[in-house]
KELUM-238547 format. One record per residue (C-alpha): residue in one letter; x, y, z. Coordinates in steps of 0.02 Angstrom, whole numbers, plus 50000, padded with zeros to 5 digits. Layout:
REM KELUM-238547
aXYZ;...
//
This chain:
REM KELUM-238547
x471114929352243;x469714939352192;x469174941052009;x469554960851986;x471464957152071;x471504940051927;x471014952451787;x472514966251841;x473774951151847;x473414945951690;x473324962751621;x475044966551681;x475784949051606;x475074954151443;x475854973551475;x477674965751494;x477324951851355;x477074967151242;x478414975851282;x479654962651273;x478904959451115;x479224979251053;x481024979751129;x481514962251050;x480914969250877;x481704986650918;x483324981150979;x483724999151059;x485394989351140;x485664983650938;x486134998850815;x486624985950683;x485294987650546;x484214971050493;x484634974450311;x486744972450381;x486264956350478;x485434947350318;x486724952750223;x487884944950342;x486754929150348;x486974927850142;x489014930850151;x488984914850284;x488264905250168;x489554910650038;x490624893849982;x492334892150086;x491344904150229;x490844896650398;x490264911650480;x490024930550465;x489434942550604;x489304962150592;x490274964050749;x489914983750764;x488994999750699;x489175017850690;x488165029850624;x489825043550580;x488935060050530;x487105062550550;x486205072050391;x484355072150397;x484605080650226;x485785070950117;x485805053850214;x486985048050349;x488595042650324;x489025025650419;x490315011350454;x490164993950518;x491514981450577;x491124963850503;x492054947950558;x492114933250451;x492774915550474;x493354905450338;x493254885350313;x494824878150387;x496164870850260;x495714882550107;x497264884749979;x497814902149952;x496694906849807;x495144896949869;x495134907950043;x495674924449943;x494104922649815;x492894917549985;x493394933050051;x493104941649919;x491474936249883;x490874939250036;x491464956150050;x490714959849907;x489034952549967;x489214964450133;x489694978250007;x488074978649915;x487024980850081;x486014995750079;x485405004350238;x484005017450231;x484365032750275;x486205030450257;x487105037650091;x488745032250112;x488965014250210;x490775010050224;x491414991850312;x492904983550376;x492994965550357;x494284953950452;x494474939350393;x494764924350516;x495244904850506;x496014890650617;x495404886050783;x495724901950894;x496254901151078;x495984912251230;x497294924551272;x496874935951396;x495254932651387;x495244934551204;x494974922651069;x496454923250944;x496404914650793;x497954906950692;x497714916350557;x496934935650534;x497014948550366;x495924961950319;x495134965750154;x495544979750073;x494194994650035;x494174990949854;x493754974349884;x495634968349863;x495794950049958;x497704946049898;x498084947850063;x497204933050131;x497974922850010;x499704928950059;x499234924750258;x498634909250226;x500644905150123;x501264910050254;x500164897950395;x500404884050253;x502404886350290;x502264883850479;x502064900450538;x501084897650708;x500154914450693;x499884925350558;x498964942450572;x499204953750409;x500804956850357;x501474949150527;x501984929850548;x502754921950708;x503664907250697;x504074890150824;x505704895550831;x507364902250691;x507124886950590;x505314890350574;x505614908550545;x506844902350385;x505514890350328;x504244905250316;x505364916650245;x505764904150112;x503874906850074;x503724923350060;x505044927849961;x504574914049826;x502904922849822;x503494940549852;x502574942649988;x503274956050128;x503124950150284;x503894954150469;x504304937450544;x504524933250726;x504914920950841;x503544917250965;x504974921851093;x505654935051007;x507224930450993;x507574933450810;x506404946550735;x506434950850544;x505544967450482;x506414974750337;x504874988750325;x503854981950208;x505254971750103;x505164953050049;x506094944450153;x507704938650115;x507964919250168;x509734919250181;x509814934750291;x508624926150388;x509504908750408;x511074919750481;x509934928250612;x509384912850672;x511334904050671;x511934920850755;x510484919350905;x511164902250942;x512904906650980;x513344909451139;x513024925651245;x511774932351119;x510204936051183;x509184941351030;x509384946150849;x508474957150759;x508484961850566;x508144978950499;x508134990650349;x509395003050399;x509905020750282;x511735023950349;x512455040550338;x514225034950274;x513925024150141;x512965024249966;x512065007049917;x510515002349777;x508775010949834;x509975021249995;x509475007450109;x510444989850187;x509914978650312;x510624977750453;x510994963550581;x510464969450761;x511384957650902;x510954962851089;x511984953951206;x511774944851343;x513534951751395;x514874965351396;x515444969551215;x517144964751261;x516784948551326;x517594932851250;x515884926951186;x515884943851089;x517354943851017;x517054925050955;x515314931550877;x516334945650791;x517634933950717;x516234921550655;x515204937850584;x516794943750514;x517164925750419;x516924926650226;x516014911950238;x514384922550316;x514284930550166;x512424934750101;x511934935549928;x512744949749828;x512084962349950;x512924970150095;x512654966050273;x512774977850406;x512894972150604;x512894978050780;x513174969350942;x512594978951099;x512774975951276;x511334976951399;x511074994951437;x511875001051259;x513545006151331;x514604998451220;x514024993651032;x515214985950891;x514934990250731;x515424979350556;x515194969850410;x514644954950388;x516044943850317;x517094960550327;x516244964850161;x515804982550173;x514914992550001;x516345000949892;x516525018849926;x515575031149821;x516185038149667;x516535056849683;x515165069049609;x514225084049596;x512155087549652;x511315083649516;x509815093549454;x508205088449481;x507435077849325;x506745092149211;x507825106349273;x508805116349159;x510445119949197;x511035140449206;x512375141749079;x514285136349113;x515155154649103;x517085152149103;x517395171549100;x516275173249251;x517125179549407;x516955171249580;x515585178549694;x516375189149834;x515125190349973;x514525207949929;x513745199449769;x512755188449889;x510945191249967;x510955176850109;x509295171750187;x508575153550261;x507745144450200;x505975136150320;x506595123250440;x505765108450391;x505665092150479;x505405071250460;x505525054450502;x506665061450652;x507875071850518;x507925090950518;x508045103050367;x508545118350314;x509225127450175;x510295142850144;x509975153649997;x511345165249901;x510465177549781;x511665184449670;x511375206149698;x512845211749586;x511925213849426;x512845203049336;x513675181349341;x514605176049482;x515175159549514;x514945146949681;x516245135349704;x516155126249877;x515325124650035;x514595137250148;x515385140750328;x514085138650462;x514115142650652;x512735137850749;x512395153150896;x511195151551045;x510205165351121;x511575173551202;x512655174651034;x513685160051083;x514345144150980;x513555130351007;x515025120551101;x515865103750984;x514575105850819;x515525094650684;x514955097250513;x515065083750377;x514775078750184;x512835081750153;x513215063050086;x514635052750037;x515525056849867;x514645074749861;x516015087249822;x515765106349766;x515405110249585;x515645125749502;x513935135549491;x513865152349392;x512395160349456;x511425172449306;x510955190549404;x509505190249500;x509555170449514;x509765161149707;x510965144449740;x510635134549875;x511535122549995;x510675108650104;x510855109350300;x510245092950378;x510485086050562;x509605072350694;x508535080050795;x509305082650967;x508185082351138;x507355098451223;x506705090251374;x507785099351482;x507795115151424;x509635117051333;x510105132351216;x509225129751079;x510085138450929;x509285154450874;x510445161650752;x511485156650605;x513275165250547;x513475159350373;x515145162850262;x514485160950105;x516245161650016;x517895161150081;x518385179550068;x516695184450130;x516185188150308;x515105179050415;x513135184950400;x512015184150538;x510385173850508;x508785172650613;x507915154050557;x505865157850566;x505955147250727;x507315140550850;x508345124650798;x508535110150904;x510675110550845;x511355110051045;x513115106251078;x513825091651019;x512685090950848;x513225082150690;x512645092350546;x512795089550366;x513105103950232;x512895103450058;x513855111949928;x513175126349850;x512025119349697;x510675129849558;x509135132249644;x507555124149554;x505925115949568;x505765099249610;x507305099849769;x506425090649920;
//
Protein backbone atom coordinates (compact mmCIF):
# COMPACT_ATOMS: atom_id res chain seq x y z
CA UNK A 1 0.00 0.00 0.00
CA UNK A 2 1.45 3.15 -0.95
CA UNK A 3 2.00 6.02 1.53
CA UNK A 4 -0.57 8.69 -0.13
CA UNK A 5 -3.47 5.60 -0.20
CA UNK A 6 -2.14 4.94 4.04
CA UNK A 7 -2.63 8.72 4.65
CA UNK A 8 -6.50 8.72 2.95
CA UNK A 9 -7.30 5.54 5.12
CA UNK A 10 -6.39 7.00 8.04
CA UNK A 11 -7.90 10.21 7.23
CA UNK A 12 -11.20 8.60 6.65
CA UNK A 13 -10.97 6.48 10.14
CA UNK A 14 -10.44 9.73 11.83
CA UNK A 15 -13.57 11.36 9.54
CA UNK A 16 -16.03 8.55 10.95
CA UNK A 17 -14.31 8.60 14.53
CA UNK A 18 -15.46 12.26 14.53
CA UNK A 19 -18.58 11.88 13.54
CA UNK A 20 -19.54 9.14 15.74
CA UNK A 21 -18.14 11.21 18.26
CA UNK A 22 -20.65 14.41 17.18
CA UNK A 23 -23.76 12.08 16.76
CA UNK A 24 -23.09 10.22 20.20
CA UNK A 25 -22.94 13.74 21.89
CA UNK A 26 -25.90 14.99 19.66
CA UNK A 27 -28.15 12.18 20.06
CA UNK A 28 -30.42 13.36 16.95
CA UNK A 29 -32.33 9.67 17.54
CA UNK A 30 -32.57 11.07 21.51
CA UNK A 31 -34.99 14.24 22.01
CA UNK A 32 -34.83 13.65 25.77
CA UNK A 33 -32.84 16.63 27.16
CA UNK A 34 -29.46 15.88 29.34
CA UNK A 35 -30.78 18.18 32.07
CA UNK A 36 -34.20 15.32 32.17
CA UNK A 37 -31.72 12.35 32.18
CA UNK A 38 -29.63 13.71 35.36
CA UNK A 39 -32.54 14.52 36.86
CA UNK A 40 -33.70 11.08 36.37
CA UNK A 41 -30.20 9.78 37.51
CA UNK A 42 -30.77 11.88 41.03
CA UNK A 43 -34.63 10.50 41.52
CA UNK A 44 -32.89 6.73 41.16
CA UNK A 45 -30.89 7.41 43.74
CA UNK A 46 -33.84 8.63 45.81
CA UNK A 47 -34.24 6.11 49.08
CA UNK A 48 -36.94 3.23 48.41
CA UNK A 49 -36.11 3.98 44.33
CA UNK A 50 -34.30 1.33 42.23
CA UNK A 51 -34.58 2.90 38.98
CA UNK A 52 -35.93 5.86 37.02
CA UNK A 53 -35.83 6.33 33.17
CA UNK A 54 -37.46 9.27 31.13
CA UNK A 55 -39.11 6.84 28.86
CA UNK A 56 -40.30 9.67 26.25
CA UNK A 57 -40.26 13.40 25.09
CA UNK A 58 -42.29 15.85 23.30
CA UNK A 59 -41.73 19.12 22.54
CA UNK A 60 -46.01 20.15 22.51
CA UNK A 61 -46.05 23.75 21.05
CA UNK A 62 -43.03 25.37 19.61
CA UNK A 63 -42.56 29.32 20.66
CA UNK A 64 -39.30 30.78 19.68
CA UNK A 65 -40.78 33.81 21.59
CA UNK A 66 -42.11 32.79 24.96
CA UNK A 67 -40.40 29.26 25.32
CA UNK A 68 -41.74 25.88 24.36
CA UNK A 69 -44.11 24.12 26.11
CA UNK A 70 -43.15 20.29 26.69
CA UNK A 71 -44.04 16.85 28.32
CA UNK A 72 -42.05 13.81 29.17
CA UNK A 73 -43.16 10.28 30.24
CA UNK A 74 -40.94 9.07 33.19
CA UNK A 75 -41.00 5.47 34.52
CA UNK A 76 -39.89 4.68 37.91
CA UNK A 77 -39.36 1.43 39.81
CA UNK A 78 -39.63 1.18 43.37
CA UNK A 79 -37.60 -1.19 45.96
CA UNK A 80 -39.58 -4.35 46.31
CA UNK A 81 -41.46 -4.94 49.78
CA UNK A 82 -41.97 -1.12 50.70
CA UNK A 83 -45.08 -0.59 53.22
CA UNK A 84 -47.72 1.69 51.97
CA UNK A 85 -46.40 4.98 53.23
CA UNK A 86 -42.65 4.17 52.64
CA UNK A 87 -43.41 3.60 48.63
CA UNK A 88 -46.05 6.61 48.64
CA UNK A 89 -43.29 9.20 50.14
CA UNK A 90 -40.46 7.47 47.44
CA UNK A 91 -42.69 8.38 44.89
CA UNK A 92 -43.17 11.38 45.91
CA UNK A 93 -39.84 12.42 46.32
CA UNK A 94 -38.85 11.50 43.26
CA UNK A 95 -41.45 13.15 41.45
CA UNK A 96 -40.69 15.99 42.97
CA UNK A 97 -36.95 15.66 42.04
CA UNK A 98 -38.15 15.15 38.15
CA UNK A 99 -40.46 18.17 38.84
CA UNK A 100 -37.78 20.66 39.52
CA UNK A 101 -35.90 19.85 36.13
CA UNK A 102 -35.53 22.74 34.05
CA UNK A 103 -35.03 22.52 30.26
CA UNK A 104 -33.79 25.56 28.26
CA UNK A 105 -35.81 26.83 26.03
CA UNK A 106 -38.85 25.21 27.42
CA UNK A 107 -41.34 27.45 29.69
CA UNK A 108 -43.70 25.09 30.72
CA UNK A 109 -42.26 21.27 31.26
CA UNK A 110 -45.04 19.05 32.33
CA UNK A 111 -44.34 14.96 33.27
CA UNK A 112 -46.10 11.83 33.85
CA UNK A 113 -44.59 9.51 36.20
CA UNK A 114 -45.65 5.70 36.58
CA UNK A 115 -44.69 4.26 39.24
CA UNK A 116 -43.64 0.49 39.09
CA UNK A 117 -42.66 -2.47 41.63
CA UNK A 118 -42.53 -6.38 41.81
CA UNK A 119 -40.79 -8.50 39.39
CA UNK A 120 -42.69 -7.91 35.99
CA UNK A 121 -43.29 -10.67 33.39
CA UNK A 122 -43.64 -10.74 29.61
CA UNK A 123 -47.03 -10.63 28.18
CA UNK A 124 -47.19 -10.21 24.74
CA UNK A 125 -44.04 -9.21 24.50
CA UNK A 126 -44.46 -6.75 27.18
CA UNK A 127 -43.06 -6.55 30.55
CA UNK A 128 -45.91 -6.17 33.17
CA UNK A 129 -45.23 -5.51 36.50
CA UNK A 130 -47.37 -6.64 39.69
CA UNK A 131 -48.02 -3.55 40.69
CA UNK A 132 -48.49 0.03 38.56
CA UNK A 133 -50.07 3.74 39.83
CA UNK A 134 -49.48 7.04 38.58
CA UNK A 135 -48.67 10.20 40.42
CA UNK A 136 -50.82 12.76 40.34
CA UNK A 137 -49.89 16.37 38.67
CA UNK A 138 -49.75 18.05 41.96
CA UNK A 139 -47.43 15.75 43.14
CA UNK A 140 -50.21 13.64 45.00
CA UNK A 141 -48.64 9.84 45.60
CA UNK A 142 -51.71 8.45 47.89
CA UNK A 143 -52.32 6.40 45.23
CA UNK A 144 -49.29 4.27 45.39
CA UNK A 145 -49.86 3.70 48.82
CA UNK A 146 -53.42 2.52 48.16
CA UNK A 147 -51.90 -0.06 45.22
CA UNK A 148 -49.45 -1.31 47.18
CA UNK A 149 -52.74 -2.28 50.22
CA UNK A 150 -54.12 -3.70 47.87
CA UNK A 151 -50.83 -6.15 46.46
CA UNK A 152 -50.16 -6.55 50.39
CA UNK A 153 -53.86 -8.32 50.47
CA UNK A 154 -53.10 -10.82 47.68
CA UNK A 155 -54.22 -9.08 44.77
CA UNK A 156 -51.99 -10.69 41.92
CA UNK A 157 -51.95 -7.45 39.87
CA UNK A 158 -52.68 -4.11 40.68
CA UNK A 159 -52.64 -1.17 38.13
CA UNK A 160 -54.35 2.14 39.57
CA UNK A 161 -57.54 1.87 40.80
CA UNK A 162 -57.75 -1.78 39.27
CA UNK A 163 -56.82 -5.09 41.31
CA UNK A 164 -57.21 -8.74 39.99
CA UNK A 165 -57.45 -11.37 42.24
CA UNK A 166 -56.40 -15.59 42.31
CA UNK A 167 -59.76 -16.28 42.35
CA UNK A 168 -63.51 -15.04 44.61
CA UNK A 169 -61.79 -15.73 47.81
CA UNK A 170 -58.96 -13.59 46.84
CA UNK A 171 -61.23 -10.99 45.41
CA UNK A 172 -63.04 -10.93 49.22
CA UNK A 173 -59.65 -10.80 50.87
CA UNK A 174 -58.83 -7.57 48.80
CA UNK A 175 -61.96 -6.08 49.18
CA UNK A 176 -61.68 -6.52 52.89
CA UNK A 177 -58.67 -4.14 52.32
CA UNK A 178 -59.96 -1.58 50.63
CA UNK A 179 -62.85 -0.88 52.33
CA UNK A 180 -60.91 -0.76 55.79
CA UNK A 181 -58.80 1.88 54.10
CA UNK A 182 -61.47 3.46 51.92
CA UNK A 183 -59.86 2.88 49.09
CA UNK A 184 -62.14 2.46 45.69
CA UNK A 185 -61.11 -0.10 43.80
CA UNK A 186 -62.57 -2.39 40.76
CA UNK A 187 -61.63 -5.93 41.60
CA UNK A 188 -61.37 -8.87 39.27
CA UNK A 189 -60.74 -12.26 38.99
CA UNK A 190 -57.80 -13.12 36.78
CA UNK A 191 -60.56 -15.20 34.90
CA UNK A 192 -63.12 -12.92 35.11
CA UNK A 193 -65.48 -14.68 36.58
CA UNK A 194 -66.64 -12.37 39.33
CA UNK A 195 -65.90 -8.70 38.52
CA UNK A 196 -66.63 -5.86 41.11
CA UNK A 197 -66.70 -2.10 39.83
CA UNK A 198 -69.12 -0.07 41.74
CA UNK A 199 -67.75 3.27 39.66
CA UNK A 200 -65.46 4.58 41.80
CA UNK A 201 -67.14 3.28 45.27
CA UNK A 202 -65.29 1.43 48.16
CA UNK A 203 -65.98 -1.76 47.91
CA UNK A 204 -68.33 -3.44 49.90
CA UNK A 205 -66.90 -6.94 51.32
CA UNK A 206 -69.99 -8.56 51.94
CA UNK A 207 -71.43 -7.81 48.50
CA UNK A 208 -68.40 -9.18 47.37
CA UNK A 209 -68.29 -12.51 49.39
CA UNK A 210 -71.98 -13.20 47.73
CA UNK A 211 -70.58 -12.65 44.16
CA UNK A 212 -68.08 -15.03 44.66
CA UNK A 213 -70.70 -17.83 46.56
CA UNK A 214 -73.20 -17.03 43.64
CA UNK A 215 -70.30 -17.84 40.73
CA UNK A 216 -69.86 -21.19 42.36
CA UNK A 217 -73.27 -22.47 42.08
CA UNK A 218 -74.09 -24.36 39.44
CA UNK A 219 -74.89 -23.13 35.78
CA UNK A 220 -73.50 -19.68 36.47
CA UNK A 221 -70.98 -18.64 34.31
CA UNK A 222 -69.90 -15.25 35.70
CA UNK A 223 -70.95 -12.59 38.13
CA UNK A 224 -70.52 -9.24 37.92
CA UNK A 225 -71.23 -6.29 40.49
CA UNK A 226 -72.33 -2.87 39.49
CA UNK A 227 -73.63 0.55 40.56
CA UNK A 228 -76.94 0.61 38.99
CA UNK A 229 -79.65 4.02 39.11
CA UNK A 230 -83.08 2.14 38.54
CA UNK A 231 -85.92 3.96 37.19
CA UNK A 232 -88.60 2.49 39.67
CA UNK A 233 -87.27 2.86 42.85
CA UNK A 234 -85.82 5.76 45.18
CA UNK A 235 -82.69 4.73 47.46
CA UNK A 236 -79.72 7.04 49.51
CA UNK A 237 -77.39 8.98 46.83
CA UNK A 238 -80.23 7.47 43.67
CA UNK A 239 -77.89 4.62 43.15
CA UNK A 240 -77.86 0.48 44.32
CA UNK A 241 -75.69 -2.12 43.32
CA UNK A 242 -76.66 -4.52 41.51
CA UNK A 243 -75.81 -8.31 41.23
CA UNK A 244 -75.16 -9.21 37.45
CA UNK A 245 -75.47 -13.28 36.95
CA UNK A 246 -74.94 -14.46 33.17
CA UNK A 247 -75.76 -17.92 32.78
CA UNK A 248 -74.34 -20.64 31.51
CA UNK A 249 -78.03 -21.78 30.74
CA UNK A 250 -81.66 -21.03 29.81
CA UNK A 251 -83.31 -18.76 32.50
CA UNK A 252 -85.78 -21.36 33.09
CA UNK A 253 -83.55 -24.08 33.71
CA UNK A 254 -83.60 -25.99 37.03
CA UNK A 255 -80.13 -24.62 37.92
CA UNK A 256 -81.86 -21.14 37.58
CA UNK A 257 -84.53 -21.49 39.42
CA UNK A 258 -82.35 -23.07 42.35
CA UNK A 259 -80.01 -19.82 42.06
CA UNK A 260 -83.22 -17.70 42.34
CA UNK A 261 -84.52 -19.49 45.42
CA UNK A 262 -81.00 -19.29 47.14
CA UNK A 263 -80.80 -15.35 45.98
CA UNK A 264 -84.25 -15.02 47.18
CA UNK A 265 -83.37 -16.65 50.87
CA UNK A 266 -83.29 -14.02 53.74
CA UNK A 267 -80.29 -15.42 54.76
CA UNK A 268 -78.30 -13.57 51.59
CA UNK A 269 -79.08 -10.58 53.04
CA UNK A 270 -76.30 -7.70 52.74
CA UNK A 271 -75.76 -5.11 55.20
CA UNK A 272 -78.65 -2.61 55.58
CA UNK A 273 -78.49 -1.82 51.93
CA UNK A 274 -80.50 -3.18 49.13
CA UNK A 275 -79.40 -5.64 46.63
CA UNK A 276 -80.53 -5.71 43.25
CA UNK A 277 -79.92 -8.98 40.78
CA UNK A 278 -80.22 -10.27 37.31
CA UNK A 279 -79.67 -13.64 35.82
CA UNK A 280 -79.33 -13.72 31.99
CA UNK A 281 -79.11 -16.40 29.59
CA UNK A 282 -76.50 -16.56 26.83
CA UNK A 283 -77.68 -14.33 24.09
CA UNK A 284 -79.91 -12.02 26.63
CA UNK A 285 -83.23 -13.56 25.70
CA UNK A 286 -84.52 -14.16 28.83
CA UNK A 287 -83.32 -12.09 32.08
CA UNK A 288 -84.90 -12.43 35.74
CA UNK A 289 -85.03 -9.69 37.67
CA UNK A 290 -85.11 -9.50 41.92
CA UNK A 291 -84.02 -8.86 45.20
CA UNK A 292 -81.69 -10.19 46.94
CA UNK A 293 -83.22 -12.02 49.96
CA UNK A 294 -86.63 -10.72 48.43
CA UNK A 295 -85.77 -7.44 50.20
CA UNK A 296 -86.64 -4.79 47.84
CA UNK A 297 -86.24 -0.62 49.06
CA UNK A 298 -89.70 0.66 50.53
CA UNK A 299 -91.64 2.56 48.08
CA UNK A 300 -91.27 6.29 47.94
CA UNK A 301 -93.22 8.59 49.91
CA UNK A 302 -95.56 10.68 47.73
CA UNK A 303 -94.39 14.37 46.91
CA UNK A 304 -94.17 17.35 45.02
CA UNK A 305 -90.77 18.89 42.77
CA UNK A 306 -89.11 20.66 44.98
CA UNK A 307 -87.49 24.01 44.16
CA UNK A 308 -84.14 24.31 43.56
CA UNK A 309 -82.00 25.36 46.87
CA UNK A 310 -82.29 29.26 46.77
CA UNK A 311 -85.43 29.57 44.71
CA UNK A 312 -88.26 31.51 45.86
CA UNK A 313 -91.43 30.20 45.62
CA UNK A 314 -94.38 32.40 43.47
CA UNK A 315 -97.04 33.00 45.97
CA UNK A 316 -99.86 30.27 46.92
CA UNK A 317 -103.12 32.19 45.45
CA UNK A 318 -106.27 30.24 46.62
CA UNK A 319 -108.65 32.69 44.65
CA UNK A 320 -106.61 32.03 41.54
CA UNK A 321 -108.49 30.33 38.73
CA UNK A 322 -107.16 27.26 36.82
CA UNK A 323 -105.27 28.03 33.57
CA UNK A 324 -107.46 27.16 30.51
CA UNK A 325 -105.17 26.68 27.58
CA UNK A 326 -105.83 30.12 26.05
CA UNK A 327 -103.87 31.51 29.18
CA UNK A 328 -100.94 29.39 28.04
CA UNK A 329 -97.90 30.33 25.63
CA UNK A 330 -96.38 26.65 24.98
CA UNK A 331 -92.86 26.39 23.52
CA UNK A 332 -89.79 23.59 24.04
CA UNK A 333 -87.56 23.76 25.63
CA UNK A 334 -83.48 22.64 23.82
CA UNK A 335 -83.20 18.93 23.64
CA UNK A 336 -80.43 18.16 25.68
CA UNK A 337 -78.60 14.96 26.06
CA UNK A 338 -76.21 12.54 28.55
CA UNK A 339 -74.80 9.62 29.81
CA UNK A 340 -77.23 7.84 27.17
CA UNK A 341 -80.53 9.88 28.70
CA UNK A 342 -82.42 12.45 26.61
CA UNK A 343 -83.98 15.83 27.73
CA UNK A 344 -86.36 18.16 27.09
CA UNK A 345 -88.61 20.50 28.63
CA UNK A 346 -91.97 22.10 27.89
CA UNK A 347 -92.63 25.61 28.90
CA UNK A 348 -96.27 27.23 29.76
CA UNK A 349 -96.05 31.07 29.90
CA UNK A 350 -98.95 32.36 31.47
CA UNK A 351 -100.44 35.24 28.48
CA UNK A 352 -103.71 36.14 30.32
CA UNK A 353 -102.50 39.10 32.20
CA UNK A 354 -103.24 37.94 35.27
CA UNK A 355 -102.68 34.22 37.98
CA UNK A 356 -103.62 31.03 36.76
CA UNK A 357 -103.02 27.92 38.36
CA UNK A 358 -101.20 24.38 37.00
CA UNK A 359 -102.38 21.44 38.51
CA UNK A 360 -101.12 18.19 36.74
CA UNK A 361 -99.28 16.77 34.01
CA UNK A 362 -99.03 17.75 30.46
CA UNK A 363 -100.48 15.41 27.57
CA UNK A 364 -97.80 14.59 25.04
CA UNK A 365 -97.97 12.85 21.59
CA UNK A 366 -94.95 12.14 19.94
CA UNK A 367 -95.59 12.78 15.74
CA UNK A 368 -93.11 11.77 12.97
CA UNK A 369 -92.55 13.57 9.77
CA UNK A 370 -95.61 12.59 8.20
CA UNK A 371 -97.86 13.86 11.26
CA UNK A 372 -98.24 10.42 12.58
CA UNK A 373 -98.05 8.93 16.31
CA UNK A 374 -95.34 7.36 17.03
CA UNK A 375 -96.88 3.68 17.32
CA UNK A 376 -96.94 2.08 21.45
CA UNK A 377 -95.10 5.40 23.23
CA UNK A 378 -95.92 4.72 27.08
CA UNK A 379 -95.39 7.59 29.25
CA UNK A 380 -94.52 7.27 32.97
CA UNK A 381 -93.81 9.14 36.48
CA UNK A 382 -90.73 11.51 35.73
CA UNK A 383 -89.72 9.44 39.08
CA UNK A 384 -91.33 7.44 41.65
CA UNK A 385 -93.53 9.30 44.32
CA UNK A 386 -93.67 12.56 42.02
CA UNK A 387 -97.30 13.61 41.87
CA UNK A 388 -98.72 17.11 40.53
CA UNK A 389 -98.71 20.12 42.82
CA UNK A 390 -100.70 23.04 42.53
CA UNK A 391 -98.63 25.92 40.82
CA UNK A 392 -100.22 29.47 40.49
CA UNK A 393 -98.28 31.01 37.90
CA UNK A 394 -97.92 35.28 38.50
CA UNK A 395 -98.66 36.97 34.70
CA UNK A 396 -95.94 36.97 32.52
CA UNK A 397 -94.14 34.06 34.53
CA UNK A 398 -93.38 30.29 32.60
CA UNK A 399 -93.89 26.61 34.47
CA UNK A 400 -92.18 23.91 33.28
CA UNK A 401 -92.46 20.09 33.11
CA UNK A 402 -89.49 17.58 32.52
CA UNK A 403 -89.61 15.19 29.40
CA UNK A 404 -86.88 12.50 29.71
CA UNK A 405 -86.41 9.15 27.65
CA UNK A 406 -83.39 6.42 26.66
CA UNK A 407 -82.07 7.14 23.70
CA UNK A 408 -83.44 4.80 21.02
CA UNK A 409 -81.19 3.64 17.79
CA UNK A 410 -81.12 5.50 14.26
CA UNK A 411 -78.99 3.13 12.47
CA UNK A 412 -81.60 2.17 10.24
CA UNK A 413 -83.18 5.03 9.40
CA UNK A 414 -86.72 4.87 11.50
CA UNK A 415 -89.15 7.97 11.89
CA UNK A 416 -87.55 9.98 13.96
CA UNK A 417 -90.09 12.27 15.77
CA UNK A 418 -90.25 15.79 14.49
CA UNK A 419 -93.15 17.28 16.17
CA UNK A 420 -94.71 17.49 19.56
CA UNK A 421 -98.77 17.89 20.35
CA UNK A 422 -98.80 19.01 23.89
CA UNK A 423 -102.22 19.44 26.04
CA UNK A 424 -101.11 21.60 28.46
CA UNK A 425 -104.40 21.32 30.61
CA UNK A 426 -107.17 19.10 30.40
CA UNK A 427 -109.77 21.38 28.78
CA UNK A 428 -107.18 22.70 26.46
CA UNK A 429 -106.35 21.49 22.97
CA UNK A 430 -103.47 19.86 21.79
CA UNK A 431 -100.56 22.48 20.45
CA UNK A 432 -98.32 21.64 17.81
CA UNK A 433 -94.53 21.92 18.69
CA UNK A 434 -91.45 21.82 16.40
CA UNK A 435 -88.26 20.65 18.95
CA UNK A 436 -84.99 22.77 17.44
CA UNK A 437 -83.93 19.30 16.09
CA UNK A 438 -85.52 15.79 15.51
CA UNK A 439 -85.91 13.39 18.59
CA UNK A 440 -84.74 9.97 18.60
CA UNK A 441 -88.62 8.96 20.49
CA UNK A 442 -89.51 5.93 17.67
CA UNK A 443 -92.20 3.56 18.38
CA UNK A 444 -92.18 1.68 21.28
CA UNK A 445 -90.33 4.58 23.56
CA UNK A 446 -90.68 4.82 27.32
CA UNK A 447 -90.82 8.42 28.19
CA UNK A 448 -91.08 10.06 31.45
CA UNK A 449 -93.16 13.40 32.13
CA UNK A 450 -92.98 15.58 34.86
CA UNK A 451 -95.65 17.52 36.45
CA UNK A 452 -95.92 20.99 35.76
CA UNK A 453 -93.45 22.81 38.44
CA UNK A 454 -92.26 27.02 38.87
CA UNK A 455 -89.64 27.60 36.51
CA UNK A 456 -86.22 28.87 38.12
CA UNK A 457 -82.56 28.92 38.06
CA UNK A 458 -80.67 26.26 39.17
CA UNK A 459 -83.21 23.17 37.29
CA UNK A 460 -80.59 20.82 35.48
Amino acid sequence: MTRRRTSALVAAVLLLAALTAVLVAWRPWDPVPDVLRAAARQAAEVPGVDSAEVTAYEVTLRDAKDGDVAHARVDVVLEDGLEPAAASAAAARADDVLAGAQVDGVRTLSHTTTVRAGTPSTVNGVEVYPLTAWVAEDGDASSVADAVVLRDAGATRVSGASADAADGEGLVRVAEAAAEQGIAAALHTDDSTVQYDASGRVPDPEVARLAAEAAERPGVDSVSVSAQVPQDVVVTGGVVLGLNVQLAGPATSPEADDLTRWLDDPARAVGDGHLAYSLTEPGYAERVDGWVAASPPPAPEEHTVPLPEGADPWPADADAPDCTGDDLSLTLGTPDAAAGGRYLTVHAENVSGRPCALDGVPRLTFLNADGAPQDDVTTEPSAPGVVAGRVVVPAGERALASVQWRAMSTANDPDVTTAVDVVAVASGDPVALTPATDLDVLDGAEVRVGPWVQAAEGWS
